[in-house]
C-alpha positions in Angstrom: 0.0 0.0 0.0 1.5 3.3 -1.1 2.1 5.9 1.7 0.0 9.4 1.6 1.9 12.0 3.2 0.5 14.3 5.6 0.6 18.3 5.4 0.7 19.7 9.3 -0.7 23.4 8.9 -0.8 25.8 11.8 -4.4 27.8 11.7 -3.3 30.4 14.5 -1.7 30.1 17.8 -1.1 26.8 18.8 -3.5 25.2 16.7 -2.6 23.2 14.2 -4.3 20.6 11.4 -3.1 17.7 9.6 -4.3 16.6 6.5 -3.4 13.7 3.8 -1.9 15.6 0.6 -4.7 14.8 -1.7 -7.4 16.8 1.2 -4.6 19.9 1.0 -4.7 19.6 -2.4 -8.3 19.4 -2.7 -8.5 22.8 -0.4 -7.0 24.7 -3.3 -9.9 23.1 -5.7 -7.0 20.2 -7.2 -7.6 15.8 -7.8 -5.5 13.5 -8.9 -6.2 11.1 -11.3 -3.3 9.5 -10.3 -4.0 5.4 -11.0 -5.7 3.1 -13.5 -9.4 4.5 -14.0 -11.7 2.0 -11.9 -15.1 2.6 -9.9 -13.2 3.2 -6.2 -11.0 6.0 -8.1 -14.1 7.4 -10.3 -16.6 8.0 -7.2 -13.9 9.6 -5.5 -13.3 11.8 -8.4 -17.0 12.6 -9.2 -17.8 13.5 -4.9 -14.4 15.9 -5.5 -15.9 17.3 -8.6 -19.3 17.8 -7.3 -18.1 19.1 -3.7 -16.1 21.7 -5.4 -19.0 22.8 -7.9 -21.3 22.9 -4.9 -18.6 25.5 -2.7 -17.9 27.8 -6.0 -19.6 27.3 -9.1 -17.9 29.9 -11.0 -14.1 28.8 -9.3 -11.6 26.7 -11.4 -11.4 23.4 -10.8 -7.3 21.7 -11.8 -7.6 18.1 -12.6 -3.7 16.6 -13.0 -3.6 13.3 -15.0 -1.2 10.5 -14.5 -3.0 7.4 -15.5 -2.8 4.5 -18.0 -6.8 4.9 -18.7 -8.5 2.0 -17.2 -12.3 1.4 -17.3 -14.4 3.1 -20.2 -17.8 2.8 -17.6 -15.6 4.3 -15.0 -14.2 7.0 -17.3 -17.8 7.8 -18.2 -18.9 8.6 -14.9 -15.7 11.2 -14.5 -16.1 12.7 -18.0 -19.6 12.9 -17.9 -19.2 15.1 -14.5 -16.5 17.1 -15.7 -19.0 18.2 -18.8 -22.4 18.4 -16.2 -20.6 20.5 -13.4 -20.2 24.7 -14.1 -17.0 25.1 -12.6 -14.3 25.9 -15.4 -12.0 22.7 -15.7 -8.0 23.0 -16.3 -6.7 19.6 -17.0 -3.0 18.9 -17.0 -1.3 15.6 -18.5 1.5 14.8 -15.8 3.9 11.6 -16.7 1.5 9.5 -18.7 -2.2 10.1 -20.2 -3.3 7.2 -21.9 -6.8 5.5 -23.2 -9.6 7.0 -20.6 -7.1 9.0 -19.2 -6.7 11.2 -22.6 -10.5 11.6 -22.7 -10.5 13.2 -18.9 -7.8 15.1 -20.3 -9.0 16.6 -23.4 -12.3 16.7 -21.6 -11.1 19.7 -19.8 -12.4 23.3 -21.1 -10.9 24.6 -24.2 -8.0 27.0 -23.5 -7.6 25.1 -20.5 -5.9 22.0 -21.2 -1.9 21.9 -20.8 0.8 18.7 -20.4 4.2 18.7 -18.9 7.1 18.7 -21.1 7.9 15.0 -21.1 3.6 13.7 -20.8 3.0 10.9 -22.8 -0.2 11.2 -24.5 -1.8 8.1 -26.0 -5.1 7.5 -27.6 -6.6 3.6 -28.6 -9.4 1.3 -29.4 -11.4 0.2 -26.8 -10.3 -2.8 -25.1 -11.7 -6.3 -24.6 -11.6 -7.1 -21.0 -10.0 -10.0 -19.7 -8.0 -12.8 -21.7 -9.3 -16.3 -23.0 -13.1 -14.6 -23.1 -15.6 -17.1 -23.6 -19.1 -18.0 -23.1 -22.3 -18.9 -26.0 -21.8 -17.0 -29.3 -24.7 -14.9 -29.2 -23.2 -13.7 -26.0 -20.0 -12.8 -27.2 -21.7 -10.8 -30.3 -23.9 -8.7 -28.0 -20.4 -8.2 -26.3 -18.7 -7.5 -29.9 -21.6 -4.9 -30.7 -21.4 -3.2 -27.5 -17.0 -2.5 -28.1 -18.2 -1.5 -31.2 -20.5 1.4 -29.8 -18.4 2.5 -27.1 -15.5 3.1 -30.1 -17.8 5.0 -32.1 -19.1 7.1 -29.4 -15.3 7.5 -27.9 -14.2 8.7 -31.9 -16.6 10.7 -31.8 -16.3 12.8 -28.9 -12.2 12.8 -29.9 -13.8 14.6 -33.2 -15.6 17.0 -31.0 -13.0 17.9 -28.6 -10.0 18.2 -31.1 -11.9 19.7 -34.1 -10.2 16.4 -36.1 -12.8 14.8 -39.1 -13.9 11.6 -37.8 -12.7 9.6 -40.2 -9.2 10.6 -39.1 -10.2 9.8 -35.7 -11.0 6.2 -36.5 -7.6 5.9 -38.7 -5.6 6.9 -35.9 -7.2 4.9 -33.5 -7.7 2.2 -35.2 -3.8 1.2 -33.1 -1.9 2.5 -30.7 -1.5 6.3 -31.1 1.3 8.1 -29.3 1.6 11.9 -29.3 4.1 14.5 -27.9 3.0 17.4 -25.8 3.7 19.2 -29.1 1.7 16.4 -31.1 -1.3 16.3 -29.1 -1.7 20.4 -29.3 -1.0 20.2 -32.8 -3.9 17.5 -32.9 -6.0 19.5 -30.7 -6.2 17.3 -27.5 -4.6 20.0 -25.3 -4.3 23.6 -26.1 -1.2 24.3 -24.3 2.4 23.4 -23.3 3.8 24.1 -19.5 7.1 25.1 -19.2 9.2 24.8 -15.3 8.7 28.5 -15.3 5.0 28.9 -16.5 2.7 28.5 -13.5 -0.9 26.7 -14.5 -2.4 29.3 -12.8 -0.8 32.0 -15.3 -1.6 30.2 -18.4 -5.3 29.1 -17.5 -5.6 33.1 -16.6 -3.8 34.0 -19.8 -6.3 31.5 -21.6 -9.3 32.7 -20.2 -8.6 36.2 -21.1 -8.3 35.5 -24.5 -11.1 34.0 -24.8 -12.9 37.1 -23.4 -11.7 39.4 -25.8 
């Protein structure tokens, strides 16, 4: 079990509070989507998301991604609340985005989605669950049909967020597709690039007042 650090901060006086880091980060309106994408992970996510809605509805919310995707249904339920809630959303690819965790990513609000130097971005198929799948045919078609639908519904909403045609979408993937930082704005997944001396903060500000005038 990995360990959570604790943040000790002194509220006047003597007085003095400890939190786990993801409850300090959560203070200044920040998640994690730090693991593979499952339901544990996407409730927490979704409480954060709506929590933080409820306390400021016009407040940025920062949503940092380091996650090899993980379960479409699970994604859903993150992605879906990311698009219901009113809060602006800045979403920043941190190590790795990949699968569902490109979709959170890009799912954040346009102007307002950055990577790290060095992010891997990655974008697939969706996957069959499990190895040596088996059961009666007509099972496995209803199962066939339904990985069928989630990719057209995933290529499309790539299409949507990026401004791409769909039929490049489904070309691209059709297989594994790895982009840059530099790729993926190109491609339209992200709209910007954070440098060690560019504070998020600055650049969603910057964003956002661009897109005012």
């Amino acid at each position: 079990m990995a360990v959570v650090p604790t943040v000790i901060e002194n509220e006047g006086g003597s007085r003095e509070r400890a939190f786990d880091i993801y409850s300090r980060l959560l203070r200044d309106r920040i998640i994690i989507v730090g693991r593979p994408i499952d339901d544990t992970l996407a409730n927490l996510v979704v409480a954060q998301l709506i929590f933080l809605a409820a306390d400021d509805p016009e407040k940025e919310i920062q949503i940092y991604v380091n996650s090899p995707g993980g379960s479409v249904a699970s994604g859903f339920a993150i992605y879906d609340t990311m698009q219901y809630i009113k809060p602006p959303i800045s979403t920043v690819a941190v190590g790795r985005a990949a699968s569902f965790g490109t979709v959170l990513l890009m799912g954040g609000t346009k102007g307002r989605r950055f990577a790290l130097p060095n992010a891997r971005i990655h974008l697939h198929q969706p996957l069959i669950a499990g190895r040596g799948l088996q059961g009666q045919a007509t099972d496995l078609d209803i199962h066939a049909r339904e990985i069928l639908r989630l990719r057209q519904v995933l290529n499309e909403l790539i299409a949507k967020h990026t401004g791409q045609p769909l039929e490049r979408v489904e070309k691209d993937t059709d297989r594994d597709f790895y982009l840059s930082p530099e790729e993926a704005i190109e491609y339209g997944l992200i709209d910007g690039l954070i440098q060690p001396t560019t504070p998020v903060r600055e650049l969603a500000a910057a964003a956002s007042g661009s897109a005012q005038t």
